[in-house]
TORBA-297373 format. One record per residue (C-alpha): residue in one letter; chain; x, y, z. Coordinates in Angstrom, 3 decimals. Each point is the difference from the previous one (the first is absolute). Example, Ala and Ser with C-alpha at 12.3 -4.5 7.8 and 13.67 -1.06 7.14 Angstrom:
<sites>
("A" "A" (12.300 -4.500 7.800));
("S" "A" (1.370 3.440 -0.660));
</sites>
This chain:
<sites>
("X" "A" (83.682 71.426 113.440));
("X" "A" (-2.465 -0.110 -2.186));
("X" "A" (-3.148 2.887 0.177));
("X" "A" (-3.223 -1.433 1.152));
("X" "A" (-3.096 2.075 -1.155));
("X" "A" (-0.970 2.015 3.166));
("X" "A" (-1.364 3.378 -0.197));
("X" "A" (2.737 0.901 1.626));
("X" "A" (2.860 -1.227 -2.309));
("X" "A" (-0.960 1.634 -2.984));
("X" "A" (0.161 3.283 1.770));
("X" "A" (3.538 -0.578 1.293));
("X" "A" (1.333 -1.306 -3.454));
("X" "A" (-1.189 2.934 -1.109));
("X" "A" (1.797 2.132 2.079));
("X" "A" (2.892 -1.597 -0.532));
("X" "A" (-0.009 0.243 -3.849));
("X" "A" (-0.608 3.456 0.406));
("X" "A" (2.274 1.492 2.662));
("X" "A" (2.531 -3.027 -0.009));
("X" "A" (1.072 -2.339 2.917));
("X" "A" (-1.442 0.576 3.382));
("X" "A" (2.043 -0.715 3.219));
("X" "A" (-1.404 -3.110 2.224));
("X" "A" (-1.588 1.692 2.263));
("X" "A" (-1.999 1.963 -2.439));
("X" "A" (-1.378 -3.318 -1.441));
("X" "A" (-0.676 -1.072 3.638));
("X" "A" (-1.986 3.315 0.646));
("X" "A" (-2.019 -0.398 -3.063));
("X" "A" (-1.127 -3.665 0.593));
("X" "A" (-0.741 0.856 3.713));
("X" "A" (-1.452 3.358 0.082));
("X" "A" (-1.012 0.756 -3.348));
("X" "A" (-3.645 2.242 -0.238));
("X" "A" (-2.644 -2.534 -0.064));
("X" "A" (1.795 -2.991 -1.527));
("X" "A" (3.390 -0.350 2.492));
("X" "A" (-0.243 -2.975 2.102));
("X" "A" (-0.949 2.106 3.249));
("X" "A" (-2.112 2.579 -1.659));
("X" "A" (-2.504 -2.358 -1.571));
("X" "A" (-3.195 -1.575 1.404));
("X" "A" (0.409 -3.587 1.328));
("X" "A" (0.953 -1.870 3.080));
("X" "A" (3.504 -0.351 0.385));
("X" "A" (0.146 -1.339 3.142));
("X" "A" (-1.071 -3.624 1.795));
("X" "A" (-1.377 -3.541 -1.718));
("X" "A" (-1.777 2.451 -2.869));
("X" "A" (3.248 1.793 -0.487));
("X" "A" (3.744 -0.516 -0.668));
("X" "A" (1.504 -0.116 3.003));
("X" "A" (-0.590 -0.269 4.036));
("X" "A" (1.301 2.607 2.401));
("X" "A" (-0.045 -0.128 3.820));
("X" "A" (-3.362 1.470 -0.084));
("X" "A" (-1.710 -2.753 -1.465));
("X" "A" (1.224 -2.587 2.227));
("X" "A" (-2.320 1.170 2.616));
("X" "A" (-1.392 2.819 1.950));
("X" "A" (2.499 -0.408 2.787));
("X" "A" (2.722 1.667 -1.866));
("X" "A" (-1.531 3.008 0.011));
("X" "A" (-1.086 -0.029 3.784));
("X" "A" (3.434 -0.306 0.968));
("X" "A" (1.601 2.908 -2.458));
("X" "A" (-2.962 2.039 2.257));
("X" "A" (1.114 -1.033 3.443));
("X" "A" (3.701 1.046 -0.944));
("X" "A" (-1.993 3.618 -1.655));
("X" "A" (-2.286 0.434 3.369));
("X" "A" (3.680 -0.805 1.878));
("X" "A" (1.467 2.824 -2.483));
("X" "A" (-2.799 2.480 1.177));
("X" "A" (0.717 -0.467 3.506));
("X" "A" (3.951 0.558 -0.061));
("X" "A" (-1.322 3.423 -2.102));
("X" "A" (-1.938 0.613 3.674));
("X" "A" (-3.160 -1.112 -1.280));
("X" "A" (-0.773 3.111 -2.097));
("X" "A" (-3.774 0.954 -0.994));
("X" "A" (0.643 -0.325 -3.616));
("X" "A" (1.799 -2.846 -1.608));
("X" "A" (0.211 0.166 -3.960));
("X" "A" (0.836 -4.212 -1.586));
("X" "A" (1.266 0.748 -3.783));
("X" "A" (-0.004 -3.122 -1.998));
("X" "A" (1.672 0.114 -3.339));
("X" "A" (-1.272 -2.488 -2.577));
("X" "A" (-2.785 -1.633 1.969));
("X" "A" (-1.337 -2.098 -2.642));
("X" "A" (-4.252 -1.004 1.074));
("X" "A" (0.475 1.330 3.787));
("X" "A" (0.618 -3.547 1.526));
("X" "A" (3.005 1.199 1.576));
("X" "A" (-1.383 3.411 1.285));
("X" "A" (-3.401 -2.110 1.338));
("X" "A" (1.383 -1.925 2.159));
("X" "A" (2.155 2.490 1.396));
("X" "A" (-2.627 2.310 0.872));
("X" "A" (-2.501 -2.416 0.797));
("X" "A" (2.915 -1.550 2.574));
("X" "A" (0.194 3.808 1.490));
("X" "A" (-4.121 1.001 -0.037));
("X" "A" (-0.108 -3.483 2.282));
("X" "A" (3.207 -0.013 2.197));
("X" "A" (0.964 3.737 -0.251));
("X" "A" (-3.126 1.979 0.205));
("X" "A" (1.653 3.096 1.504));
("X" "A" (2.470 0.157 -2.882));
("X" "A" (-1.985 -1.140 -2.894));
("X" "A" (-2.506 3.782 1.423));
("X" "A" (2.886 1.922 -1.435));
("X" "A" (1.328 -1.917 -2.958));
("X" "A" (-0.222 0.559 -3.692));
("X" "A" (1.000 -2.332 -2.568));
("X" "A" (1.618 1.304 -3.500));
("X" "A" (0.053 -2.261 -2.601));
("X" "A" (2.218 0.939 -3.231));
("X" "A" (-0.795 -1.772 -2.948));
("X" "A" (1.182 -0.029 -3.732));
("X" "A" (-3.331 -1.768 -1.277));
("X" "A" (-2.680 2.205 0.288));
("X" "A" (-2.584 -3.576 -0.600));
("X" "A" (1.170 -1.111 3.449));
("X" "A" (-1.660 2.902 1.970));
("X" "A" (-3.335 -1.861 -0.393));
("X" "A" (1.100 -3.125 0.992));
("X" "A" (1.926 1.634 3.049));
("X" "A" (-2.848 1.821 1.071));
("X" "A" (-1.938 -3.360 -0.232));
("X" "A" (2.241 -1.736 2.040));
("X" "A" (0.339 2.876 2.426));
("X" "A" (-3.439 1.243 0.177));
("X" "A" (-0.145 -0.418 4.223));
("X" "A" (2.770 2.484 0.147));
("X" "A" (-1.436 2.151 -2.939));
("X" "A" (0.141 3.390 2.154));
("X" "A" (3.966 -0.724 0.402));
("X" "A" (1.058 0.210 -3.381));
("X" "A" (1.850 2.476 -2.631));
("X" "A" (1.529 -1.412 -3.160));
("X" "A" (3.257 1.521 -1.484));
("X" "A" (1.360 -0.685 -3.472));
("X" "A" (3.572 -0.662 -0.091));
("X" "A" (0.581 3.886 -1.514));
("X" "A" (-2.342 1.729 2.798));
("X" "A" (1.709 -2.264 2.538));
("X" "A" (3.729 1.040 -1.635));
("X" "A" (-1.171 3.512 -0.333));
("X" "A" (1.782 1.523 3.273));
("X" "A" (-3.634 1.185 1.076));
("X" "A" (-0.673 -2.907 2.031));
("X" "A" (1.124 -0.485 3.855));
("X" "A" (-0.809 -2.514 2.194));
("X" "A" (1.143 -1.129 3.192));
("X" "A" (-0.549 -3.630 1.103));
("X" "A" (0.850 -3.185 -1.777));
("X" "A" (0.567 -0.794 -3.987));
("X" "A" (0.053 -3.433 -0.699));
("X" "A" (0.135 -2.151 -3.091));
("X" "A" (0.640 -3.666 -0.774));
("X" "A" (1.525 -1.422 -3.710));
("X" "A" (-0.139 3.809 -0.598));
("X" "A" (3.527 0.586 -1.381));
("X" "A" (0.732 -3.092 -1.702));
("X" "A" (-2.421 1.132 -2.867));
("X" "A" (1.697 3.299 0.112));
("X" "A" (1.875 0.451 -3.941));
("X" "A" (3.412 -1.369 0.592));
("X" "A" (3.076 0.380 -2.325));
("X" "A" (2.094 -2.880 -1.254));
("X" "A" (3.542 -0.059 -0.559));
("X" "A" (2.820 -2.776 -0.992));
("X" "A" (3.589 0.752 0.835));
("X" "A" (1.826 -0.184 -3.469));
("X" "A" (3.801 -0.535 -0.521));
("X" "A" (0.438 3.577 -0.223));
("X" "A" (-2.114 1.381 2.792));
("X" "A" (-4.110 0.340 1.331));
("X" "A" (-2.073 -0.447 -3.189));
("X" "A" (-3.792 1.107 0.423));
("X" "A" (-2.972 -2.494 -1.739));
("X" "A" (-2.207 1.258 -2.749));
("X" "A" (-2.659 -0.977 -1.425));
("X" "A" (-0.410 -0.022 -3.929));
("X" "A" (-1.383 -1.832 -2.949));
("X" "A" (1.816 -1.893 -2.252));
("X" "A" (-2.097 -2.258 -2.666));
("X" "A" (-3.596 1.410 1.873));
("X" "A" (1.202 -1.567 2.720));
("X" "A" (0.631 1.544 3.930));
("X" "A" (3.752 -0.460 0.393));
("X" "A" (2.662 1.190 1.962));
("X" "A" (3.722 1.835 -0.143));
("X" "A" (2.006 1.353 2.342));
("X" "A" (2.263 3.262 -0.096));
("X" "A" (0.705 2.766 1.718));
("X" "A" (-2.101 0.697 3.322));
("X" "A" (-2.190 2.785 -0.714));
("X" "A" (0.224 2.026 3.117));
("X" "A" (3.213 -0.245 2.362));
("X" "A" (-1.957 -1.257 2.824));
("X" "A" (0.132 -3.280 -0.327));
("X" "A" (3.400 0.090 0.234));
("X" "A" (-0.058 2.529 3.243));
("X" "A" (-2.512 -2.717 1.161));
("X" "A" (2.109 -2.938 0.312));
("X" "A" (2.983 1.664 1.467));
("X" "A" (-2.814 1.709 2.489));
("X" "A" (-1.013 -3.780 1.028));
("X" "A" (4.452 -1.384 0.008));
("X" "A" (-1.231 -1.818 -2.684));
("X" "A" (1.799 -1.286 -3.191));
("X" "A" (-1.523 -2.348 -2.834));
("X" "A" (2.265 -2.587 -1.281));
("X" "A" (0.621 -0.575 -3.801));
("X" "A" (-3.192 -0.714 -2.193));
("X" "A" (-2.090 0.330 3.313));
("X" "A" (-3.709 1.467 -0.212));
("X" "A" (-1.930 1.867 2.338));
("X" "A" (-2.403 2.265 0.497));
("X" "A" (0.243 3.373 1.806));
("X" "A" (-3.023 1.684 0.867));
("X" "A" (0.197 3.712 0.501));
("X" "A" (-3.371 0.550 -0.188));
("X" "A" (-0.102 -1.309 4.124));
("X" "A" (2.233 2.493 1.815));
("X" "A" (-1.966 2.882 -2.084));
("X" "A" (-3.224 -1.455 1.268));
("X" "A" (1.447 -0.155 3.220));
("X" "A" (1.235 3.569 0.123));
("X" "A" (-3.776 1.225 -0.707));
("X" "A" (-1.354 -2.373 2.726));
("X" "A" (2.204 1.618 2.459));
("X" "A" (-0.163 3.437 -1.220));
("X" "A" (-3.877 -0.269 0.549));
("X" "A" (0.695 -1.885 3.308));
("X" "A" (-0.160 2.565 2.831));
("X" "A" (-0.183 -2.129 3.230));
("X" "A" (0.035 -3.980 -0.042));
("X" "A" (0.986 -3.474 -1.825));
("X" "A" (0.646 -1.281 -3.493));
("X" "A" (-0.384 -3.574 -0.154));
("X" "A" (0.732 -2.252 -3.025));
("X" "A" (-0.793 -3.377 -0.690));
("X" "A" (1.433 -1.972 -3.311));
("X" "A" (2.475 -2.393 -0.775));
("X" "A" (3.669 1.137 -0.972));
("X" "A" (3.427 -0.104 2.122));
("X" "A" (2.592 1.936 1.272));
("X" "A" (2.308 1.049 -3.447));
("X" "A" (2.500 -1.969 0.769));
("X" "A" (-2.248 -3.080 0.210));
("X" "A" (-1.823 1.743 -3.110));
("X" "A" (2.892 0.141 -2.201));
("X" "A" (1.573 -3.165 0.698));
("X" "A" (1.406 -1.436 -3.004));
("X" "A" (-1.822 -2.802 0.480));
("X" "A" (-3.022 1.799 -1.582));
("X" "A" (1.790 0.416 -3.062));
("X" "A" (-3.276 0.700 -1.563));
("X" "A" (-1.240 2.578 2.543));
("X" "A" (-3.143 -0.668 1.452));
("X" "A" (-3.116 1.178 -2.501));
("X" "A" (-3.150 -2.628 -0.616));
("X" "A" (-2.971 0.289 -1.064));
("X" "A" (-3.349 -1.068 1.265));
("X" "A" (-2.872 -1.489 -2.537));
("X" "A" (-2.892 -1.876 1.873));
("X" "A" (2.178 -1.559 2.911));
("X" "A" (2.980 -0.966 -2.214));
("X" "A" (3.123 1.483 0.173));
("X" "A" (1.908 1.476 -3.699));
("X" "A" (3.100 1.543 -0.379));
("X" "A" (-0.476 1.456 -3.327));
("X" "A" (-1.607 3.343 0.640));
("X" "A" (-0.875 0.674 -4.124));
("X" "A" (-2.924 -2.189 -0.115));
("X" "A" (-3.254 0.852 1.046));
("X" "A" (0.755 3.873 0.357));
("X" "A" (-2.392 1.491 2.064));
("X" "A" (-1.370 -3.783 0.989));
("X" "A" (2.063 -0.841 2.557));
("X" "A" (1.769 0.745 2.922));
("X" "A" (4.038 1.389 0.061));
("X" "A" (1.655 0.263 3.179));
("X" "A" (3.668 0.122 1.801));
("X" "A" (1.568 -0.460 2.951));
("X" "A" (0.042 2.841 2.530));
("X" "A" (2.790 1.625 0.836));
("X" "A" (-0.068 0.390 3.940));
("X" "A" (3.347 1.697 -0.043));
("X" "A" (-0.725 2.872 -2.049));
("X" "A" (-3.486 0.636 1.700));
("X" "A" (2.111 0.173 3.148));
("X" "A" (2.718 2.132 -0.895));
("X" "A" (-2.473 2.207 -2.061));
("X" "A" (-2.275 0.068 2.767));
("X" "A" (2.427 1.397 2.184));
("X" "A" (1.271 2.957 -2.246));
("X" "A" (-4.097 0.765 -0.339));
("X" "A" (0.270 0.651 4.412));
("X" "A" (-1.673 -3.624 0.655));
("X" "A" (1.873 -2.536 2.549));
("X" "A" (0.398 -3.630 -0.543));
("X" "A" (-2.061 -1.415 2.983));
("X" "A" (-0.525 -3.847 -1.011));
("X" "A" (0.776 -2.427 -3.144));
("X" "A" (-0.680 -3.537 -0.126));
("X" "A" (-1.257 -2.870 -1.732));
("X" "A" (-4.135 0.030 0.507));
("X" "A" (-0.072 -3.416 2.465));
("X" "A" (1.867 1.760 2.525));
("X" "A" (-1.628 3.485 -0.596));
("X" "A" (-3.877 -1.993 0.404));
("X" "A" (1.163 -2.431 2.634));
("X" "A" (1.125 3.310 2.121));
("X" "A" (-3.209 1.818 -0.820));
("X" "A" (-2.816 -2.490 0.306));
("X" "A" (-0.616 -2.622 -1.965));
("X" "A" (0.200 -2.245 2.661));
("X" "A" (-2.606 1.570 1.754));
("X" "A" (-1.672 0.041 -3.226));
("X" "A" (-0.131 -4.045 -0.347));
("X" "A" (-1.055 -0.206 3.414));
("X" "A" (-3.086 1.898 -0.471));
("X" "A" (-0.988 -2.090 -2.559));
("X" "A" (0.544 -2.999 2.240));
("X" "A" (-1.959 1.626 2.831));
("X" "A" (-3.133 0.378 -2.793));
("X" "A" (-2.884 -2.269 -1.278));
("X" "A" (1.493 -0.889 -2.966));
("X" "A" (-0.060 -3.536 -0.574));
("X" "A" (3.071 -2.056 0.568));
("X" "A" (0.371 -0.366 -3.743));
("X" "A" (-0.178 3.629 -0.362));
("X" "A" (2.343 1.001 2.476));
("X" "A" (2.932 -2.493 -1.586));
("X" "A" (-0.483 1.244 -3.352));
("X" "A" (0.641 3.475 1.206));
("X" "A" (2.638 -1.220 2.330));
("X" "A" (1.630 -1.192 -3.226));
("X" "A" (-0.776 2.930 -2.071));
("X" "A" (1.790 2.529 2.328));
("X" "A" (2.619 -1.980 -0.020));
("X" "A" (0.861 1.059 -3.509));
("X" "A" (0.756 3.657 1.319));
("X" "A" (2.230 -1.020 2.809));
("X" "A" (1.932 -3.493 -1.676));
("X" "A" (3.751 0.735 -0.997));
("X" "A" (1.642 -1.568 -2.618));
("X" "A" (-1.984 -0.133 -2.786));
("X" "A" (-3.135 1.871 1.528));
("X" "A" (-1.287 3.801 0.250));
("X" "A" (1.898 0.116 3.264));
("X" "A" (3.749 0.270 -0.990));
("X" "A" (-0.289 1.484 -3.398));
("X" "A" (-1.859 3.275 1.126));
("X" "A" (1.332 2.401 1.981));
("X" "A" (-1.184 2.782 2.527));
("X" "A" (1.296 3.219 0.217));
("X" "A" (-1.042 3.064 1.996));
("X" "A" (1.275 3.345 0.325));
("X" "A" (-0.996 2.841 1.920));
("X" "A" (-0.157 3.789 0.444));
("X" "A" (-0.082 2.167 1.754));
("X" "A" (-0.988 -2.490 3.296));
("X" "A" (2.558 -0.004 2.927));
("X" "A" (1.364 -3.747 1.054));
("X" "A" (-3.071 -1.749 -1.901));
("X" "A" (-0.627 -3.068 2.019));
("X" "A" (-1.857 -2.537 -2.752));
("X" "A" (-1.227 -3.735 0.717));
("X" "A" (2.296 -1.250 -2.685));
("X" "A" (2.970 1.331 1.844));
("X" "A" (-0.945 -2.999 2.668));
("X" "A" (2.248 -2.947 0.079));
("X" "A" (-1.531 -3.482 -1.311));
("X" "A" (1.275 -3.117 0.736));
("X" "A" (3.130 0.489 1.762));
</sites>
């Protein structure tokens, strides 16, 4: 595991010859969100062919029009209220938040007069690009850090969304040792990153897996991320009236702890390749896990919100409009060229097996709204 020269690594083998070993998900922090030199709190494209990895958003526009006809069918089960407040949580250059509103200025006129979009962001460098990207819906927007938005001074009612949100959320790692849960650390041995495992250094990561009817089997890794169910609690606390809807790819526990992920589920992400050793490149590349869906639903529901829908992401776009979507773009002047290599693009958000459409999942949860009734709650296909 040997220390490549970042800006970044020096700092944390520092720290650790100074105040000792550091749990996991204190490394994790560090390479993601340190000041200025963390992987999400530095300048630079993360995202698309410049970047290290594609999201839904980059696939094409249409994603994002369909997320807004399931938010404009959100504001009309609320009764069509006068203001509407969208919160999105990590929203990267605005892509996602563009299309939306540009979907709801064009389709939605009445509801787009009363709506305000929030965008919370660790990386201050981003507001520039954001406001860039959003510029035709400049009189719509407020920007929250991720303290101010945590703070218990902000209320909104309306919709919260975020997609691959909580899979870069700091995530504990644990191995289940002959003689009970062992928590990873991280240390240095020979000025190298390396790891050891002993006792977990808060008892909730134990609570957590008997919370989820989950137990590890012997010499089985896995991560458990507390830092999603506290992020959760804050959304709802702030939520007054309206929906909470998560996109990112994870499983139920049970599916999430299967022992057939005897290694848990953590990679990396360096310029569209894939790394499971998280101590190189601190700070340079991407670390992520699997989400827990469990936990955001049972969490979700001790923080006042209902379960309303979960699903993979084929059946939650197929019930919300991506069909409608690719028939628009047939119905255009795009040449015939054009219109199959977009046919075949959006395919990538709606193929199972292999594609964006099985391995993501949808969930939505409400508050506060009486008998909700969504698009995605539709039945597809028989």
């Amino acid at each position: 595991m040997t220390i490549e020269t970042t800006p970044l690594s020096s700092i944390i083998a520092a720290r650790i010859a100074d105040q000792g070993r550091i749990t996991f998900v204190d490394f994790m922090a560090a390479c993601l969100y340190e000041p200025g030199i963390g992987y999400y709190t530095s300048a630079g494209r993360k995202v698309g062919a410049e970047g290290d990895f594609y999201t839904s958003i980059t696939v094409h526009a249409a994603f994002g029009r369909v997320i807004a006809r399931e938010i404009a069918q959100m504001w009309r089960t609320m009764g069509n209220p006068g203001e509407f407040t969208l919160v999105e949580c990590g929203a990267g250059n605005g892509r996602l938040a563009c299309d939306i509103m540009d979907f709801l200025v064009e389709r939605e006129p009445d509801m787009y007069h009363g709506v305000r979009l929030v965008l919370v962001e660790q990386e201050p460098s981003l507001e520039a690009a954001q406001r860039e990207m959003l510029a035709g819906h400049s009189d719509r927007l407020v920007w929250l850090s991720p303290d101010e938005f945590a703070s218990g001074r902000f209320t909104f009612s309306g919709c919260l969304y975020s997609n691959e949100l909580i899979d870069a959320l700091p995530t504990h790692r644990v191995v289940m040792a002959s003689d009970g849960l062992k928590e990873v650390y991280v240390t240095l041995k020979n000025g190298e990153f390396a790891e050891e495992a002993d006792e977990p250094s808060t008892p909730e990561l134990a609570a957590h897996l008997k919370r989820v009817g989950v137990e590890l089997h012997p010499t089985q890794h896995a991560e458990i991320n507390l830092n999603a169910p506290a992020w959760l609690a804050v959304a709802a606390s702030a939520l007054q009236q309206g929906f909470i809807l998560t996109i990112d790819y994870g499983y139920p526990a049970a599916e999430l702890y299967t022992p057939r992920r005897k290694s848990g589920t953590l990679l990396c992400y360096y310029r569209h390749q894939t790394e499971e050793n998280p101590y190189i490149r601190p700070g340079l590349q991407d670390i992520t896990s699997h989400v827990d869906f469990t936990t955001l639903m049972l969490c979700g529901e001790t923080a006042g919100l209902q379960n309303i829908w979960f699903g993979e992401q084929y059946r939650f776009l197929l019930a919300t409009g991506i069909i409608e979507e690719i028939e628009e773009i047939e119905r255009s002047v795009r040449s015939d060229e054009e219109k199959l290599r977009l046919r075949l693009t959006l395919k990538k958000l709606i193929l199972p097996e292999g594609g964006m459409g099985d391995t993501f999942k949808v969930l939505i949860q409400s508050k506060g709204v009486t008998a909700p009734r969504l698009l995605c709650q539709q039945k597809i296909g028989g």
